[in-house]
Phi, psi and omega in degrees: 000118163265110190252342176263106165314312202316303191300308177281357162327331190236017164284007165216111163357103198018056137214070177310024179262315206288330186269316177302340162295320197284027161238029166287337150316010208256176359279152189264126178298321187198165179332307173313310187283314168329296209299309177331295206299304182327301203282331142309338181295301194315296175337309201258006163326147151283182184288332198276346173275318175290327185293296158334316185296298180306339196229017160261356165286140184256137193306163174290079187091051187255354170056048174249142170340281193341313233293131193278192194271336186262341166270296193333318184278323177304311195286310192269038159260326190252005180106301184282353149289025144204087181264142171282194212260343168290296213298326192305326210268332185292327189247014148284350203239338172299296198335299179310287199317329176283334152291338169251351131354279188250020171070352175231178191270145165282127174235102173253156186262105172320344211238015163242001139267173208264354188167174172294341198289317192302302190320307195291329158342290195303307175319298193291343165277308161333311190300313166315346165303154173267164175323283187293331176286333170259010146290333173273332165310335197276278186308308186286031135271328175315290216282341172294323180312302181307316167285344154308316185276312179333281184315331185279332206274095218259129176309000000 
Protein backbone atom coordinates (compact mmCIF):
# COMPACT_ATOMS: atom_id res chain seq x y z
CA UNK A 1 0.00 0.00 0.00
CA UNK A 2 1.22 3.55 -0.89
CA UNK A 3 -0.05 6.02 1.52
CA UNK A 4 2.94 8.62 1.88
CA UNK A 5 3.57 11.60 -0.40
CA UNK A 6 6.87 12.36 0.65
CA UNK A 7 8.97 10.06 -1.67
CA UNK A 8 6.99 11.47 -4.82
CA UNK A 9 7.15 14.42 -4.36
CA UNK A 10 9.70 15.48 -6.54
CA UNK A 11 8.49 12.92 -9.54
CA UNK A 12 7.54 15.65 -11.89
CA UNK A 13 9.99 18.34 -12.16
CA UNK A 14 9.15 21.48 -9.69
CA UNK A 15 5.72 20.40 -9.47
CA UNK A 16 4.80 18.95 -6.51
CA UNK A 17 0.87 19.73 -6.72
CA UNK A 18 0.71 17.18 -9.12
CA UNK A 19 1.29 14.28 -6.34
CA UNK A 20 -0.17 16.31 -3.92
CA UNK A 21 -3.63 16.64 -5.40
CA UNK A 22 -3.73 12.41 -6.76
CA UNK A 23 -2.92 11.60 -3.19
CA UNK A 24 -6.14 13.12 -1.53
CA UNK A 25 -6.89 9.66 -3.02
CA UNK A 26 -4.86 7.47 -1.13
CA UNK A 27 -3.61 5.16 -0.03
CA UNK A 28 -2.53 3.54 -3.86
CA UNK A 29 -2.50 -0.77 -3.92
CA UNK A 30 0.46 -0.31 -6.08
CA UNK A 31 2.57 1.93 -8.56
CA UNK A 32 0.47 1.43 -11.75
CA UNK A 33 -2.35 2.68 -9.89
CA UNK A 34 -0.42 5.92 -8.05
CA UNK A 35 0.69 6.22 -11.60
CA UNK A 36 -3.08 6.19 -13.21
CA UNK A 37 -4.05 8.71 -10.20
CA UNK A 38 -1.01 10.96 -11.24
CA UNK A 39 -1.58 11.09 -14.84
CA UNK A 40 -5.35 11.94 -14.07
CA UNK A 41 -4.49 14.92 -11.62
CA UNK A 42 -2.67 16.21 -15.13
CA UNK A 43 -5.30 15.46 -17.12
CA UNK A 44 -8.15 17.30 -15.04
CA UNK A 45 -5.44 20.35 -15.08
CA UNK A 46 -6.46 23.56 -16.12
CA UNK A 47 -4.61 24.72 -19.38
CA UNK A 48 -2.76 27.18 -17.34
CA UNK A 49 -1.66 24.30 -15.05
CA UNK A 50 -0.54 21.96 -17.57
CA UNK A 51 1.12 24.58 -19.30
CA UNK A 52 3.42 25.44 -15.98
CA UNK A 53 3.95 21.93 -15.57
CA UNK A 54 5.53 21.77 -19.55
CA UNK A 55 7.41 24.69 -18.72
CA UNK A 56 8.57 23.81 -15.62
CA UNK A 57 10.74 21.44 -17.66
CA UNK A 58 14.43 21.97 -18.69
CA UNK A 59 15.21 22.30 -22.37
CA UNK A 60 17.52 19.46 -23.53
CA UNK A 61 21.33 19.87 -23.50
CA UNK A 62 21.03 22.95 -22.48
CA UNK A 63 23.48 22.82 -19.56
CA UNK A 64 21.33 24.63 -16.90
CA UNK A 65 22.09 25.28 -13.16
CA UNK A 66 18.11 24.47 -12.23
CA UNK A 67 18.16 20.82 -13.44
CA UNK A 68 16.17 19.00 -10.63
CA UNK A 69 18.23 15.85 -9.61
CA UNK A 70 16.70 13.29 -11.59
CA UNK A 71 16.98 15.31 -15.13
CA UNK A 72 20.01 15.85 -14.46
CA UNK A 73 20.68 11.97 -13.88
CA UNK A 74 18.40 11.66 -17.13
CA UNK A 75 20.18 13.87 -19.02
CA UNK A 76 24.30 12.51 -18.69
CA UNK A 77 22.69 8.73 -18.75
CA UNK A 78 21.83 9.98 -22.06
CA UNK A 79 24.78 11.82 -23.37
CA UNK A 80 23.66 15.12 -23.20
CA UNK A 81 25.46 17.16 -20.31
CA UNK A 82 28.66 16.23 -22.66
CA UNK A 83 27.80 17.57 -26.33
CA UNK A 84 30.24 17.84 -28.34
CA UNK A 85 30.33 22.29 -29.92
CA UNK A 86 28.16 20.60 -32.90
CA UNK A 87 25.98 18.53 -31.27
CA UNK A 88 25.70 21.83 -28.71
CA UNK A 89 25.01 24.53 -31.36
CA UNK A 90 22.18 21.70 -32.98
CA UNK A 91 19.84 21.19 -29.81
CA UNK A 92 20.58 25.04 -28.81
CA UNK A 93 19.19 26.17 -32.20
CA UNK A 94 16.13 23.41 -31.73
CA UNK A 95 15.38 24.45 -28.56
CA UNK A 96 15.05 28.32 -29.45
CA UNK A 97 12.77 27.22 -32.52
CA UNK A 98 10.80 25.06 -30.47
CA UNK A 99 10.67 27.12 -27.67
CA UNK A 100 9.31 30.02 -29.79
CA UNK A 101 7.13 27.92 -32.19
CA UNK A 102 5.15 26.63 -28.61
CA UNK A 103 6.05 28.74 -25.78
CA UNK A 104 7.49 25.85 -24.12
CA UNK A 105 10.72 23.64 -23.65
CA UNK A 106 10.66 20.21 -25.82
CA UNK A 107 10.17 17.22 -23.71
CA UNK A 108 10.81 13.60 -24.50
CA UNK A 109 11.51 11.03 -21.94
CA UNK A 110 15.58 10.50 -22.79
CA UNK A 111 15.64 7.28 -21.09
CA UNK A 112 13.23 5.64 -23.62
CA UNK A 113 15.53 6.45 -26.60
CA UNK A 114 18.12 4.78 -28.18
CA UNK A 115 20.63 7.85 -28.43
CA UNK A 116 21.13 11.89 -29.38
CA UNK A 117 20.74 10.88 -32.28
CA UNK A 118 16.91 9.31 -31.92
CA UNK A 119 16.34 12.74 -29.49
CA UNK A 120 17.53 14.94 -32.13
CA UNK A 121 15.39 13.04 -34.67
CA UNK A 122 12.67 13.22 -32.79
CA UNK A 123 12.92 17.15 -31.87
CA UNK A 124 13.08 18.20 -35.43
CA UNK A 125 9.81 16.23 -36.20
CA UNK A 126 7.93 17.25 -33.39
CA UNK A 127 8.69 20.54 -34.54
CA UNK A 128 5.98 20.16 -37.68
CA UNK A 129 3.47 19.86 -34.84
CA UNK A 130 0.56 22.26 -34.30
CA UNK A 131 0.29 23.86 -30.87
CA UNK A 132 -2.21 21.14 -29.59
CA UNK A 133 -0.77 18.15 -30.73
CA UNK A 134 2.76 18.84 -29.12
CA UNK A 135 1.09 19.73 -26.00
CA UNK A 136 -0.18 16.58 -25.91
CA UNK A 137 2.69 15.12 -26.72
CA UNK A 138 4.60 17.18 -24.36
CA UNK A 139 2.03 15.33 -21.36
CA UNK A 140 2.46 11.53 -22.60
CA UNK A 141 6.45 12.14 -22.56
CA UNK A 142 5.80 13.70 -18.85
CA UNK A 143 4.01 10.79 -18.19
CA UNK A 144 6.34 7.89 -19.22
CA UNK A 145 9.08 10.26 -17.37
CA UNK A 146 6.99 9.68 -14.45
CA UNK A 147 6.72 6.23 -14.73
CA UNK A 148 10.15 5.78 -14.73
CA UNK A 149 11.09 7.85 -11.83
CA UNK A 150 8.00 5.84 -10.12
CA UNK A 151 10.01 2.79 -10.52
CA UNK A 152 13.44 3.88 -9.29
CA UNK A 153 11.58 4.68 -6.26
CA UNK A 154 11.64 1.74 -3.74
CA UNK A 155 8.24 1.54 -1.28
Amino acid sequence: MIAESGPYLGLFEHSPWVVERAFTTSPFPDKASLHAALVAVVADASEAEQLALIRAHPELGAGQADLTAASQAEQQKAGLRALSPEEFARFTALNAAYREKFGFPFIICVRLQPGKAAILEAFAKRLEHDPVTEKEAALREIGHITWLRLQDITP
